[in-house]
Every structure is written in C-alpha cells, then in structure tokens.
N, C-alpha and C positions, 0 to 999 in steps of 0.2 A: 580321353581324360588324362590330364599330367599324373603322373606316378605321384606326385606330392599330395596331390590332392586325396587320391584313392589311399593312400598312407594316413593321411590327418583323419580321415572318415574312419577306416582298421580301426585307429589306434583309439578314438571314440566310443566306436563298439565296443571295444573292449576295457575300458577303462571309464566313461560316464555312465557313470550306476545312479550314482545320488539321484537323480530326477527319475522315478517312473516316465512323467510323461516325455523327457529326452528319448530314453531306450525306444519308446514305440515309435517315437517319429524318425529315429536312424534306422529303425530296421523296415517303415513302410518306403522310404526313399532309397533302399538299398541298390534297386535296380533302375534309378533315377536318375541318370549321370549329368541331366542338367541341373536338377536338385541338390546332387553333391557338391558342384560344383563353385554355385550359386551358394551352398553354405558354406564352403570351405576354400571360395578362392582367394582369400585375405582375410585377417587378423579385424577384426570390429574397429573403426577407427576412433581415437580418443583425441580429443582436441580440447578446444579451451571450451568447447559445451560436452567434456565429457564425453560419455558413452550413449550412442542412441539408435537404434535399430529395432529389425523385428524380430521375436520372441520365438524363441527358437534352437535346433539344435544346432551345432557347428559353431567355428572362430569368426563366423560375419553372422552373430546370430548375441540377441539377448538373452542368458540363461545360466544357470549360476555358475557354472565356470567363468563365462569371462568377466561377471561381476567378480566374483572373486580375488580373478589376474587382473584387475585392474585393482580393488582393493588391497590387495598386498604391494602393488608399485606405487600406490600412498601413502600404505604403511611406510614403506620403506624413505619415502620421499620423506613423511614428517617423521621419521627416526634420524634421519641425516642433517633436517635442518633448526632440529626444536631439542631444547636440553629433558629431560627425562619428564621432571616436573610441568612441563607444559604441553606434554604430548596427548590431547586431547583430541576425539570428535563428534560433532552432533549428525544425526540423522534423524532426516526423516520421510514417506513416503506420498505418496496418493492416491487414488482409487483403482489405478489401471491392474491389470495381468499379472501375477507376480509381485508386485511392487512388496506386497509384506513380506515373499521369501527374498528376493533380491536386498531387502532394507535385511535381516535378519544374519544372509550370508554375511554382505559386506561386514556386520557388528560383530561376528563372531572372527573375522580376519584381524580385522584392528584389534579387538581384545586380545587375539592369541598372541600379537608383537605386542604386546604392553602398552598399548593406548587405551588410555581411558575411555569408554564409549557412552553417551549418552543419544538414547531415541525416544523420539516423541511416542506413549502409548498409542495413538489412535493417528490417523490419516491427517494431517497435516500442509497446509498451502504453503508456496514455495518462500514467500516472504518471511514466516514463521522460521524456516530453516535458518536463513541471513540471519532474524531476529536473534536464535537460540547459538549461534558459531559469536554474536557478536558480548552476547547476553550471558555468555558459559565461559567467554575468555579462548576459547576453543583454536586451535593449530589448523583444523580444518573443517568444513562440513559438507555432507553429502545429501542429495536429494534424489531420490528414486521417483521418477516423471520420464512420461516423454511428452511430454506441454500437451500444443492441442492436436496431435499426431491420431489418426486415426487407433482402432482399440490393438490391430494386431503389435503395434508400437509398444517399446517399454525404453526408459533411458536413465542417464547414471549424469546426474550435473555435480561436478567438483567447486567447491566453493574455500576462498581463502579465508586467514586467521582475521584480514580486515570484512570477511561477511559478503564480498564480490564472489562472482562464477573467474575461477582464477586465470592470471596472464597468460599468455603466449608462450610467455617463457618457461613458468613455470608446471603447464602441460608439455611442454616438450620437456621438461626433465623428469616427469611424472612420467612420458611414454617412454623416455628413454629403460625409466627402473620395470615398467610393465614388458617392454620388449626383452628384458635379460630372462624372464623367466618364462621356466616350464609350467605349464597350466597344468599337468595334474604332478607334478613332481615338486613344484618349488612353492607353491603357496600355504600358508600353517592357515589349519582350521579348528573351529573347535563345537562344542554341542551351546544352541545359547540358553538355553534354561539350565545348564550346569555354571557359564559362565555369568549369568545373571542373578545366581544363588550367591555365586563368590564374588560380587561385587565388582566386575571386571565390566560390566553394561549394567547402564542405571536407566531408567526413566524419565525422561527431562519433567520436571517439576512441574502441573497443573500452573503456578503463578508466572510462571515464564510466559506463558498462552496470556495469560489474565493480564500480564505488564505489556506483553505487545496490543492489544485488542486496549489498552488505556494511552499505547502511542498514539494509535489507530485516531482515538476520541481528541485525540488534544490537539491534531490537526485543525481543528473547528474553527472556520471563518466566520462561522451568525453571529454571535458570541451573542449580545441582547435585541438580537436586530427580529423585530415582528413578523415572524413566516408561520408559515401553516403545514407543520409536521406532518398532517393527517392525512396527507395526497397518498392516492391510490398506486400503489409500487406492481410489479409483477418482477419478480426474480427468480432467475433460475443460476445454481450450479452446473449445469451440466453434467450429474453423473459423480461431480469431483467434488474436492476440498475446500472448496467454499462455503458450504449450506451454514455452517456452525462459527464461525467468525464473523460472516458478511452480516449474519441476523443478527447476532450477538450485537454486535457492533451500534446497528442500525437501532434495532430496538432499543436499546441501553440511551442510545442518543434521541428517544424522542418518535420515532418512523416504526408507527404500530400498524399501518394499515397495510400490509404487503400481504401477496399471495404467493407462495412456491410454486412452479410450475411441478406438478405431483409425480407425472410420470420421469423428469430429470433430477428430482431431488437427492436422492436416496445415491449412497457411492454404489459405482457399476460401470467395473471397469470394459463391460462391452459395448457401453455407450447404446444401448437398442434404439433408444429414438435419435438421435443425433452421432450416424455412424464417423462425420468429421465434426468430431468435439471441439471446435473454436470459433468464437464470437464474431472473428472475422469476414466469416461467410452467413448467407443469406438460411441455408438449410440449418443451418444448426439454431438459428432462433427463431425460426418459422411456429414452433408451437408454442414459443412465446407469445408471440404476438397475437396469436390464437387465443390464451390464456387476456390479453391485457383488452384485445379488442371486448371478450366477454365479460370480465369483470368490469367495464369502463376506466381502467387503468389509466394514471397519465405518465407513468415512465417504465419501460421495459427495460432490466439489466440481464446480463448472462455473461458470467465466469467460464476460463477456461479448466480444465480439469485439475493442473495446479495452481490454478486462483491467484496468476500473475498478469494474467489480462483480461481487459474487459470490454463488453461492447454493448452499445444500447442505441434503444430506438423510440424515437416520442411522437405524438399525433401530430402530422400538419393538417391546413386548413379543410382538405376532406373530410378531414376524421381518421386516417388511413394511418397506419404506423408508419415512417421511415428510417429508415435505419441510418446511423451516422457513423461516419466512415472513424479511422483513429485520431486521423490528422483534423479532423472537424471537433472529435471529442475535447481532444490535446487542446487545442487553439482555444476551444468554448472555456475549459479551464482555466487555462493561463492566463484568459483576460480575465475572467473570474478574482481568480486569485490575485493580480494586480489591485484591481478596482478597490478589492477587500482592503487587502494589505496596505493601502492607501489611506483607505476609509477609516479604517481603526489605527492607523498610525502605526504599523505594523512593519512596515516598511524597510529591510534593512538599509544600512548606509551602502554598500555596492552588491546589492543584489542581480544574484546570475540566476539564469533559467540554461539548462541542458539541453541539448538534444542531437539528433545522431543526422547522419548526412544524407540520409535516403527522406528522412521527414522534410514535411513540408518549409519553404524558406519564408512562409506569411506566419509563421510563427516567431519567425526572427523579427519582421515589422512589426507585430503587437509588441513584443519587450520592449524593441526602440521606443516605440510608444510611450512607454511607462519608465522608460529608465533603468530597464535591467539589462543587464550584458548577457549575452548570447554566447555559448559554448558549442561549437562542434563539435562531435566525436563521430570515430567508426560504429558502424552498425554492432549492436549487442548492448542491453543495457549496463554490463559491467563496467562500460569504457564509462557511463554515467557516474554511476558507482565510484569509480576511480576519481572522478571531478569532486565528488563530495570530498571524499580522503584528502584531499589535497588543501581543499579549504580548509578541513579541518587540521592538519599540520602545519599550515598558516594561520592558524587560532580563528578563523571565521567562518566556521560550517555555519552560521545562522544568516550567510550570503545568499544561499542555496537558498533556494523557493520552488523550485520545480524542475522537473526531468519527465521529457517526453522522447517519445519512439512511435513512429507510425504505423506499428503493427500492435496497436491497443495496450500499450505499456506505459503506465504513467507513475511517479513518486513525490508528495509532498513534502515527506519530510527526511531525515537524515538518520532515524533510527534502524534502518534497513538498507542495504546497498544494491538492493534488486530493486524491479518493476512490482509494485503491491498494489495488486485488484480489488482486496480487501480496505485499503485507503482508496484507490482511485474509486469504487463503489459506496462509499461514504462521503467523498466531496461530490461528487455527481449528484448525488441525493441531496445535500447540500444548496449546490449549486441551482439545482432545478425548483427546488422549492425557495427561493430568494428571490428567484427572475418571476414565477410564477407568482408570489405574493405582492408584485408588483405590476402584474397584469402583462408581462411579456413570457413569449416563450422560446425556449431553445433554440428555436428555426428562427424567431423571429432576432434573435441577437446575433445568431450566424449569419444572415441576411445581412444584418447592421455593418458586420465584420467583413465582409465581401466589398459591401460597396464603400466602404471605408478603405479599405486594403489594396482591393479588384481579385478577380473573379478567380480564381484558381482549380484546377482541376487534380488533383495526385491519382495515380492507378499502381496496383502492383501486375503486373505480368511473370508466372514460374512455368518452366519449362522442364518437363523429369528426363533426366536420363539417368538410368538404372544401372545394375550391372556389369560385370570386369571390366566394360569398355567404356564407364559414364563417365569417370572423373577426368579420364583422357581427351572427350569431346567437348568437355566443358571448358578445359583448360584450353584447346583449338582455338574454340569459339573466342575466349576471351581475347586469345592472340589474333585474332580476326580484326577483332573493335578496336585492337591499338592499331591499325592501319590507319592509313590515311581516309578519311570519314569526313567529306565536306561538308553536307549539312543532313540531317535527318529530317522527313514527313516537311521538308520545303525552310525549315529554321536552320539558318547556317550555323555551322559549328564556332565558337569565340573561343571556346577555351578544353581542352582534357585533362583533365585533373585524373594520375593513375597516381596512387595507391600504393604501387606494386615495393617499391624504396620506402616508402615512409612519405610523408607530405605532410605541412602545415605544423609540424611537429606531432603528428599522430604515429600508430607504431605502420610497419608494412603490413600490407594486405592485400589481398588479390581483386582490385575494386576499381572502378572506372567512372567519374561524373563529369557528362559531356555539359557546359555551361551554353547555351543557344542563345540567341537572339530574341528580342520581348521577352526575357526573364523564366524562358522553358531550362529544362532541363532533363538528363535522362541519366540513371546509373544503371550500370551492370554490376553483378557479383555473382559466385557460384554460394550457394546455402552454406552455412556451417554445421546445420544438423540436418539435411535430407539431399537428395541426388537430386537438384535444381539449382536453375538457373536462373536469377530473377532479373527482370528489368524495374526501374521504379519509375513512372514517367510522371512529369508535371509540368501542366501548361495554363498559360493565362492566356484572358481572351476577354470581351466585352463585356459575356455573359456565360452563363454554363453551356448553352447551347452552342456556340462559339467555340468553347473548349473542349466539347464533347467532339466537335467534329473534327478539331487540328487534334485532340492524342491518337481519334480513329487514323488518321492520313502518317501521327508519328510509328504506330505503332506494326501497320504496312510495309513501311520503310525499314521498319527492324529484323523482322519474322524472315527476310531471307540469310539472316545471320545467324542463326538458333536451329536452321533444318538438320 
C-alpha cells in the first residue's frame, strides 16, 4: 500500500470522530488494505453533477467530511463571485442514507461563511430545489440525491443562481476552491439548531412547494376538452420524493382514481423492493405492474427517488403491461404537445423543442412536422436548461415547449431548469386520458408515429469499470474509437462527430457520435456520475424485428472495443 494512503487512513482515525458510524467502519477495514485503499486512493470526484458516490468512510467515500469540503469550496466560490447581500442557498434532500445529515452539514457550513441558508423542512424532488434557487433569488442550490443510483449511493448536485446543475466552468472553479483546502483543518462548522435559532438557516416556506405544484397545474393542455379523469392510475415513487407532489398534483387536477403501490410508497432510503431504484429498468417496476395488472389499471407511472425521471407502462392488445422506453415516452409527448398547442392556438411564433444528442433523431422529425426547431445539446439536462436561459435573455422563453432526454427526463415548462417527473407525470396522465377518450391508445399512436416516421430502435448499452484503474480504461477505450472505424455491425461509418474540442458550437466533452448509413447511429461517452461506459445505439429498419436484429449484429461489432 502507498504510504500516502496508510497516512490519509492514520490521520482519519484519528481525527473523524463526528460520525459514529465512520469510526466503526475505519476501524473494521483496518486491516483491509484493499479497503483502504479503495477508500482512500482519491479525493471524491466533483464535476458538473456534483458529488456522487458510496456512503462511506474515506476521501472516495460519501460522508460528512467530504460533504463538508465540498460545501466550503462553495461557500467560498459564492463569497468570491456574489456581493454580501446576495449570498444565498437553497437545499434540499431525498429519501436516501444520510441525505438529512448530509442536507444539514452542508447548511451549517454555508451559515457559518455568512450565507444565508434556506432548506426545505421535509424530503423534497429535485425540481423543487431548481424551483426554490430560482424562486428565493438564491446564488446557488444544493440537492442531496444520488438519482436512481442504487441505496448504498448518496450524491451532492450543485445548482446555479439561474436554477441549472452548474457549468463546466464553474465546477472546475468550485474544485479548484475544494482542492485548496484541508478537510478537517480548513472547513468552518457550526451546531444547526444553534444556527437555526439565530436565523442564519430558515425553512423555505410551505407556499414555495404550493407555487411550484400551481407551475406544475398550469402546464394543462385539456383546458375544456371532454376526457375521463376517472381512469384507473397505479403510481409508485419508489421509496422517494415523489409520493406528495405527484399526488398533490394529480389529484388537485381532477385524477382521483389512482392506487400507490404500498410497499414503494413511504420514503426508504434502502429501497427493499426495488434494490435499483429507476424507472429505467424492468425490476424496479415489476411490482408495479403487479399492482395495475390487479387493480385493472390503465396507466402504470414510477418516479425516480428524486422524482426527476419517469417511466411508465400501459396495456397492449394482450392485456399485458409494456413498458415504454424514454425516447417512446419523450416522442408520445411532443407530438402530444404539438397537436395541443395547435389545437388551442397555443402555438408560439418560433417555437423550439430541446433535446440532447444521445436521444432519439425521430424526435427531431415530429417537430419538423409541426414547425418547431429542434435544438441539440450535450448529454445532461442542464445543457437544456441553459437553452431556456437563453431564450429567455432574448425575451422569448415562451419558444420553449419542451425538453427531452432519453433517459426518462422530460420539461414542459420554463419554471424550472431541470428535468421534472413531477410535470412529465402530469402531462402523461394528461396525455393518456385525451388519447383514450378518444378511443386510441398510447401504443396505438406510437404505432401511428412509427409508420409515419419508420421504424426506429434506440438501446442504451453501460459498461462498469471500477476502481484506481477505471477512469484510465475508459479514457483507452475512448482513444480506441477515434481510430479509424470503417463501419460498425455492416453500416458503414459517413461521418464522427467527437466532441472532444467543442463541436456544432456545444462546449468540449469527451463524446463520440458515429453517423451510419440508413440513418443509424452510435455514441460513446464515459458517465458523468458513475464508473461506465455507455454506448447509445439507434437503428432503423422496416420493422422492429428488422431493427432488433441490425442493433443485435451492431452491438457484436462494438463489445470487442469495451474488453
């Protein structure tokens, strides 16, 4: 083991006291040198999604030290960039591990530099945080999550004064102020019920929750249009922050017939039935759909644990639930929202739709369709986020109609500059009960949209590498794919779009999208918040069958690149 190592670990013992349960996990790994190691061979990495890791002792560990040393490298960032009277922040948390001492530390660091801190009393969805950084005037905000991350996971997302998860730029001047300092020498703390007495941390205000959850409502495409609220819902949070805005929400608008799935309701942050907490995969809404099949449900929803993504599943012609992918959700929507916004004359004069470069490209042909301009950005809804900003500095945020991401992240309106599960699970319901009062269903308009469009297939493919030696292989791997790469799974390569410089006027990034022949495509990138490697692949084809078997033959073709 490096001396440096066995030194960071010493100086641990002897100096992380605050956490009981820290002391007993350094002293059962004592003689653990892969343990040690493995906690202490790097500093937690902070990027532009924050902090996010497992919960734990050591500097490559979530736990209140390095919430902390990250908290005071923001303190300091917003003392440096914000004159006294604006030095504000909002927090707020989610149902996972920690998350209320983590939300707690960070308030008591900001307080003790003279930032004003306001946090939400109760568990709070990530969009609420935007809502409240945007709604409080706030210099920054902070959300304690680590999405849909398994339970041993806990994470720290930094959010700017415009309500985004903040730039590039501005996480690398945030790490540069975390990197100056000592983690138990340089950070000010203080008691929060002392500082909470003397008005140093407030309470974000009950009508904050009550003005976003009336953003939420005024999204509404029905407006007097004849549908049948009364359809049979099954909703789950998963464990998380959803249960009490999503219902709120719902109910408030009409959608009285919904069942909570009982054993996911309730916050718990071990997640017992759904050990991987995201909508995204099949296991985590398996007892949903249990729940909808018995109740005769017609739409099955599930929230991630901070209730910024969502996913659902509705009965096809079996009877059988199927679950819908994001880029199917995304699409059903936007033509949705089109059609609406038409209908009611809604329409702005140059309305744009968002979306990110891993998401499906038949989502760019529905706007054609409808006359809205298409916007690309880098993976991350913030870069969305940012697109609003801009219309709005151009006086025309009401261009904006929608922001999609293929990993169940959707945004109608402009009130928030994240992905909200809490609106994408209100136009959904929406959405479903319009098409259904009209005697079509979800499948049967994505059908519509297929053969109207052609046939499309999107897959994600992630690849883990762990450990001191993962960011190294991954970085390899990527250097691999800029080689010369004639065609992939038999579709010759037309075009490589890297990323790496900047491109298309997007910022630099470490991302690759191979443009193919008949209108496939394939990205790489390394994760910004977990040790993978993902491919995004998308192929068109006559039929789904068709498609299924050309991404089987692209995805063959790849897997000798990722050993």
């Amino acid at each position: 083991m490096k001396e440096e190592i066995r030194a960071a670990y010493n100086e641990w013992i002897a100096k992380a006291t605050a956490d009981p349960d820290l002391c007993a996990e350094l002293e059962k790994i004592a003689d653990d040198e892969k343990a040690i190691e493995d906690a202490f061979y790097r500093d937690l990495a902070f990027g532009t999604g924050g902090l996010r890791g497992v919960i734990g002792a050591g500097t490559n560990r979530m736990n209140v030290y390095t919430v902390a040393k990250a908290s005071q490298g923001l303190a300091n960032y917003v003392c440096g960039h914000f004159p006294e009277n604006a030095r504000k922040i909002a927090i707020s948390r989610d149902s996972r591990i920690k998350s209320d001492v983590f939300a707690r530390t960070a308030a008591c660091v900001f307080a003790e530099n003279g930032i004003e801190v306001e946090i939400y009393r109760d568990i709070m969805p990530t969009p609420c945080l935007s809502y409240a950084v945007r709604h409080e005037k706030c210099a920054a905000g902070v959300m304690v999550t680590a999405s849909h991350n398994p339970s041993k996971y806990n994470g720290y997302k930094v959010y700017g004064a415009d309500g985004c998860q903040i730039t590039t730029e501005a996480a690398a001047e945030i790490l540069g102020e975390i990197e100056k300092l000592d983690i138990f020498m340089d950070v000010k703390t203080g008691d929060f019920d002392a500082l909470m007495a003397g008005g140093k941390i407030k309470w974000i205000d009950n009508q904050v929750y009550t003005d976003f959850v009336g953003e939420v409502k005024a999204q509404s495409l029905l407006c007097d249009a004849e549908v049948d609220r009364d359809v049979a819902i099954v909703y789950s949070p998963l464990n998380g922050t959803g249960r009490a805005p999503v219902l709120r929400t719902l109910r408030e608008s009409g959608f009285t017939n919904i069942t909570v799935v009982k054993e996911q309701e309730m916050p718990d942050g071990n997640f017992p039935t759904c050990p991987y907490p995201n909508p995204e995969i099949r296991e985590a809404m398996e007892l949903g759909m249990q729940y909808a099949n018995a109740t005769h449900a017609d739409l099955l929803m599930a929230t991630d644990p901070d209730c910024d993504r969502v996913g659902i599943a509705v009965k096809n012609a079996s009877g059988d639930f199927q679950l819908l992918t994001g880029n199917e959700t995304g699409m059903l929507l936007l033509d949705y929202i089109c059609q609406r916004r038409l209908s009611l004359r809604k329409m702005p004069g140059h309305p744009v739709m968002v979306k990110t470069i891993v998401t499906s490209d038949m989502a760019e042909q529905i706007a054609d369709h409808y006359g809205v301009r298409t916007v690309n950005v880098l993976t991350g809804f913030k870069f969305i986020g940012e697109q609003i900003g801009m219309l709005e500095k151009a006086g025309h945020p009401e261009d904006y109609i929608f922001g999609m991401e293929e990993s169940y992240g959707y945004l109608t309106g402009t009130y928030v500059r994240d992905k909200d599960a809490v609106d994408a699970s209100f136009m959904i319901a929406e959405m479903f009960v319009w098409y259904k009062s009209r005697g079509v269903s979800l499948l049967d308009r994505l059908t519509e949209l297929y053969e109207t469009y052609g046939y499309r297939l999107n897959t994600l493919h992630s690849f883990a590498f762990e450990g001191p030696t993962g960011m190294d292989k991954m970085n390899s791997i990527m250097d691999s794919f800029r080689g010369v790469l004639p065609s992939i799974g038999g579709k010759e390569v037309k075009t490589l779009l890297d990323y790496k410089d900047g491109l298309d006027g997007l910022p630099k990034s470490n991302v690759l999208k191979f443009l193919l022949a008949d209108g496939c495509s394939v990205v790489v990138r390394p994760s910004g918040t977990e040790p993978k490697l993902k491919l995004y692949i998308s192929v068109t084809g006559k039929n789904f069958d068709d498609c299924r078997a050309l991404e089987a033959t692209m995805v063959g073709s790849l897997q000798d690149f990722v050993k």
